[in-house]
C-alpha positions in Angstrom: 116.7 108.7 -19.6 114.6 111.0 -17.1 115.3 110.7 -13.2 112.3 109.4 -11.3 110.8 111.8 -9.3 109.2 110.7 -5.9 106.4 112.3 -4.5 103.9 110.8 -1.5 100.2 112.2 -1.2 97.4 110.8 1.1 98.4 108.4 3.6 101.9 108.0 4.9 102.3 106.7 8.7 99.5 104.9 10.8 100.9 105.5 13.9 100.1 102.8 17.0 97.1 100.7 18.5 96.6 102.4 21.4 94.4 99.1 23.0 92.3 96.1 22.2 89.9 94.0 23.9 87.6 91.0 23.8 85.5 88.6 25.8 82.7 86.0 25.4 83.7 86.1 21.2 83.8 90.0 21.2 86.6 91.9 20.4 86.7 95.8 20.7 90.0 98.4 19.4 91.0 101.5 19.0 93.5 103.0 16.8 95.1 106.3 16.2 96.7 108.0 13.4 98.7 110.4 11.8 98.3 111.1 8.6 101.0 113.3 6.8 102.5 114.4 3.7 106.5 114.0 3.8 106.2 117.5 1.8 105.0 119.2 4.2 105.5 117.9 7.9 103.4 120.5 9.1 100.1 119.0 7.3 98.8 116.7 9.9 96.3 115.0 10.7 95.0 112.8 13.5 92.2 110.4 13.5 91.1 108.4 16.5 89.2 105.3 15.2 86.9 102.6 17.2 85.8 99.3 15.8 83.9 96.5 17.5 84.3 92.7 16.1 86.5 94.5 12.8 83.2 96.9 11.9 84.5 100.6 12.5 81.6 102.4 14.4 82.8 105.7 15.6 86.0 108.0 14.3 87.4 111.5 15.1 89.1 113.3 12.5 91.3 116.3 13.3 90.4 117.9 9.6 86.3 117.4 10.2 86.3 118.2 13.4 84.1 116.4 14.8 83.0 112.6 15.7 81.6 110.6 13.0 79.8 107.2 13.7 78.8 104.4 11.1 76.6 102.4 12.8 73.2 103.0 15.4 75.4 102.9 18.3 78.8 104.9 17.0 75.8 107.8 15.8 74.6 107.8 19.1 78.0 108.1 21.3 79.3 110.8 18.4 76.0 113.4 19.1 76.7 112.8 22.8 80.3 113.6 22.4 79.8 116.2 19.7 77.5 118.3 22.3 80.1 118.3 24.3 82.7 121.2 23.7 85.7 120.0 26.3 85.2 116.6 24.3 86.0 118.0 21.0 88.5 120.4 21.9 90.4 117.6 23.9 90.4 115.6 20.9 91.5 118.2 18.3 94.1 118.9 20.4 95.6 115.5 19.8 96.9 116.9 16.6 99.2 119.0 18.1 100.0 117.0 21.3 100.3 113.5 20.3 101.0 114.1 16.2 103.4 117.0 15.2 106.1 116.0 18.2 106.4 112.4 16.9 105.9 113.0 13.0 109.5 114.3 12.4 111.3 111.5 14.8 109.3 108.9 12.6 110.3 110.5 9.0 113.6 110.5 10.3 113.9 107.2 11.7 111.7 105.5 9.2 111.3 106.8 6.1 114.5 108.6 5.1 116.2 104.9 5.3 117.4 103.7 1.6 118.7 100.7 0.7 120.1 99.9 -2.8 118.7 97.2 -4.6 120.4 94.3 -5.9 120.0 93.5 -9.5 119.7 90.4 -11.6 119.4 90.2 -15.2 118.7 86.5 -16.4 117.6 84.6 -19.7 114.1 83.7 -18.2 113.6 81.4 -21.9 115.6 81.1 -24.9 114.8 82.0 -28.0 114.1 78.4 -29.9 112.2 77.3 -32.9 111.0 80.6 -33.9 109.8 81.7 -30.6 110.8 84.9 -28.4 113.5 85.4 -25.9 112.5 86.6 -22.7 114.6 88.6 -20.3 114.3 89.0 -16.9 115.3 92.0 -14.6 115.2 91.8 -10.9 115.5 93.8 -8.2 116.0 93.1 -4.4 116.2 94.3 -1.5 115.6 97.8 -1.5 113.7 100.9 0.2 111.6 102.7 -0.1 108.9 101.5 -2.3 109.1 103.4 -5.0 111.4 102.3 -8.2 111.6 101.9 -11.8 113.0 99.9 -14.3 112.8 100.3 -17.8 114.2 98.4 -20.8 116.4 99.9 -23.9 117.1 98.1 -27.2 120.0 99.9 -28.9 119.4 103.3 -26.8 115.7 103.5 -27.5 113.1 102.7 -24.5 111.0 99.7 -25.0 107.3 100.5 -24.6 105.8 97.6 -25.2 106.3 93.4 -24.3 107.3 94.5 -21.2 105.2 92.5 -18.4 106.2 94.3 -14.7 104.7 93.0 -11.5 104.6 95.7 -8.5 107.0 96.0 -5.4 106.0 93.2 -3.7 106.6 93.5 -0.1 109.5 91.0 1.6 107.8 91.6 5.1 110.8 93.1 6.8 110.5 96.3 5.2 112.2 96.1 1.7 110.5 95.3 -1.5 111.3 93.3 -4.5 110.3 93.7 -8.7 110.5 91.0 -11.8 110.8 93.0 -14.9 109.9 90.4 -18.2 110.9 91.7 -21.7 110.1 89.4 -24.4 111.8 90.2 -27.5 113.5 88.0 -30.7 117.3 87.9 -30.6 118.9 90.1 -33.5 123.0 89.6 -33.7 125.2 92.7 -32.5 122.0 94.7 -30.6 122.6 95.9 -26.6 119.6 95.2 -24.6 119.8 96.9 -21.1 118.0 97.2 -18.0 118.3 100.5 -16.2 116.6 100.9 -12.7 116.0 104.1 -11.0 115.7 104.4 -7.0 116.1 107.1 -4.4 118.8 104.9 -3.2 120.9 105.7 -6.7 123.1 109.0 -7.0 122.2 108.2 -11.2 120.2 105.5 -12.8 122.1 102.0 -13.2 122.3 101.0 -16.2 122.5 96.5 -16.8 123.7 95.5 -19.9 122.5 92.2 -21.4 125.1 90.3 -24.0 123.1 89.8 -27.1 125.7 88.3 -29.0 124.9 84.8 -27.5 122.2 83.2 -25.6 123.1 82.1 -22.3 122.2 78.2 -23.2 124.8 78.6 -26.5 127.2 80.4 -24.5 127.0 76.8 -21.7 127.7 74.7 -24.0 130.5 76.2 -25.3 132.1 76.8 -22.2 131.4 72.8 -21.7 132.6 71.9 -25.1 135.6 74.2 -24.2 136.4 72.5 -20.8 135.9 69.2 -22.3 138.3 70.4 -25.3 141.2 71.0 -22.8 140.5 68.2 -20.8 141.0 65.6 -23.9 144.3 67.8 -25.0 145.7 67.5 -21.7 145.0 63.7 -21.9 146.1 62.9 -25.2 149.3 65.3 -23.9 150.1 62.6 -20.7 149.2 59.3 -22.7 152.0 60.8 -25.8 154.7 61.3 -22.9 154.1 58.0 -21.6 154.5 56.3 -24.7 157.2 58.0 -25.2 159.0 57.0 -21.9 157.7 53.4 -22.2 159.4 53.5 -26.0 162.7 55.0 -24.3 162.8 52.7 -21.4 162.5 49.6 -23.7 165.2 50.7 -25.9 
């Protein structure tokens, strides 16, 4: 079983909106960010953005340069402000004033967190009347985003009749995965889960008991319960007769 590497590109950390403003209907914001690569902390950049009712008109960005506009109006402020040397400098600047000091307090803070998930392996359907089991593997609960889980029959990886859905956000920071396996039962085979996180030392490994279907092994454990219960029963009626028998003697 290989370790899951992480890696981040692109995108990591949208940093604050900085203000936000309407009136009459209209609603105006700006927003900054810093962009970096948790790789390389020193790979920054900052983008100042302006949009007026949600249409983004007008946007510096530390690795162009320059302003940028999108509409009539943002390419007519971004010439003005692009004549202006002070202006851009000011701005640029931003990457190292406003960026670099908070980017390592926020990797710290935020996204060197990890939190283990919880796992759940369940009979999501029986196998009955010819059809396919299916197996479920959940995970809860964890950060950061990034996880596996992958199914073995007998040692080898399953590849396919798998059906994964992706992290799916819990809104309070940790994230959540359904695994499905679909597969038709065969007696004395180990079916296993094993999910891979940053939070895990080793992959975790879940092993499914194949020898009985979960609906089989219920009713057993009824039929067992219900076993002892008649036993005990027939046990208390048998001394009672037998101190009724004594007691008329």
């Amino acid at each position: 079983m290989s370790s899951l590497q992480y890696f981040a590109s692109g995108v990591i950390f949208v940093s604050t909106l900085l203000g936000v403003g309407g009136f009459n209907g209209y609603s105006y914001s700006m927003i900054q960010h810093c962009h970096f690569n948790p790789k390389n902390l020193s790979d920054v950049e900052f983008i100042n953005s302006h949009w007026f009712n949600k249409v983004e008109y007008l946007q510096f960005n530390s690795t162009v340069g320059k302003w940028v506009g999108y509409t009539a109006f943002g390419v007519y402020n971004a010439e003005n402000f692009n004549k202006d040397k002070g202006i851009l400098a000011n701005w640029q600047a931003q990457r190292d004033r406003y960026c670099k000091p908070n980017v390592q307090n926020e990797f710290n803070n935020i996204l060197t967190k990890k939190a283990e998930p919880e796992v759940i392996l369940t009979m999501g359907k029986a196998s009955t009347g010819g059809h396919p089991a299916m197996l479920v593997c959940s995970a809860y609960d964890f950060y950061p985003k990034m996880i596996r889980v992958t199914w073995y029959r007998d040692g080898q990886e399953v590849k396919g009749d798998v059906i994964s859905s992706e992290e799916l956000a819990d809104g309070d920071w940790y994230y959540q995965i359904h695994s499905h396996l679909e597969f038709t039962p065969k007696a004395g085979e180990k079916i296993s889960c094993v999910v891979e996180h940053a939070s895990l030392a080793e992959p975790r490994e879940f092993v499914w008991d194949s020898s009985m279907p979960e609906p089989e092994r219920n009713k057993i454990a009824i039929g067992a319960a219900a076993l002892v219960l008649g036993l005990i029963v027939t046990a208390a009626g048998f001394i009672y007769y037998k101190t009724k028998s004594r007691a008329v003697l």
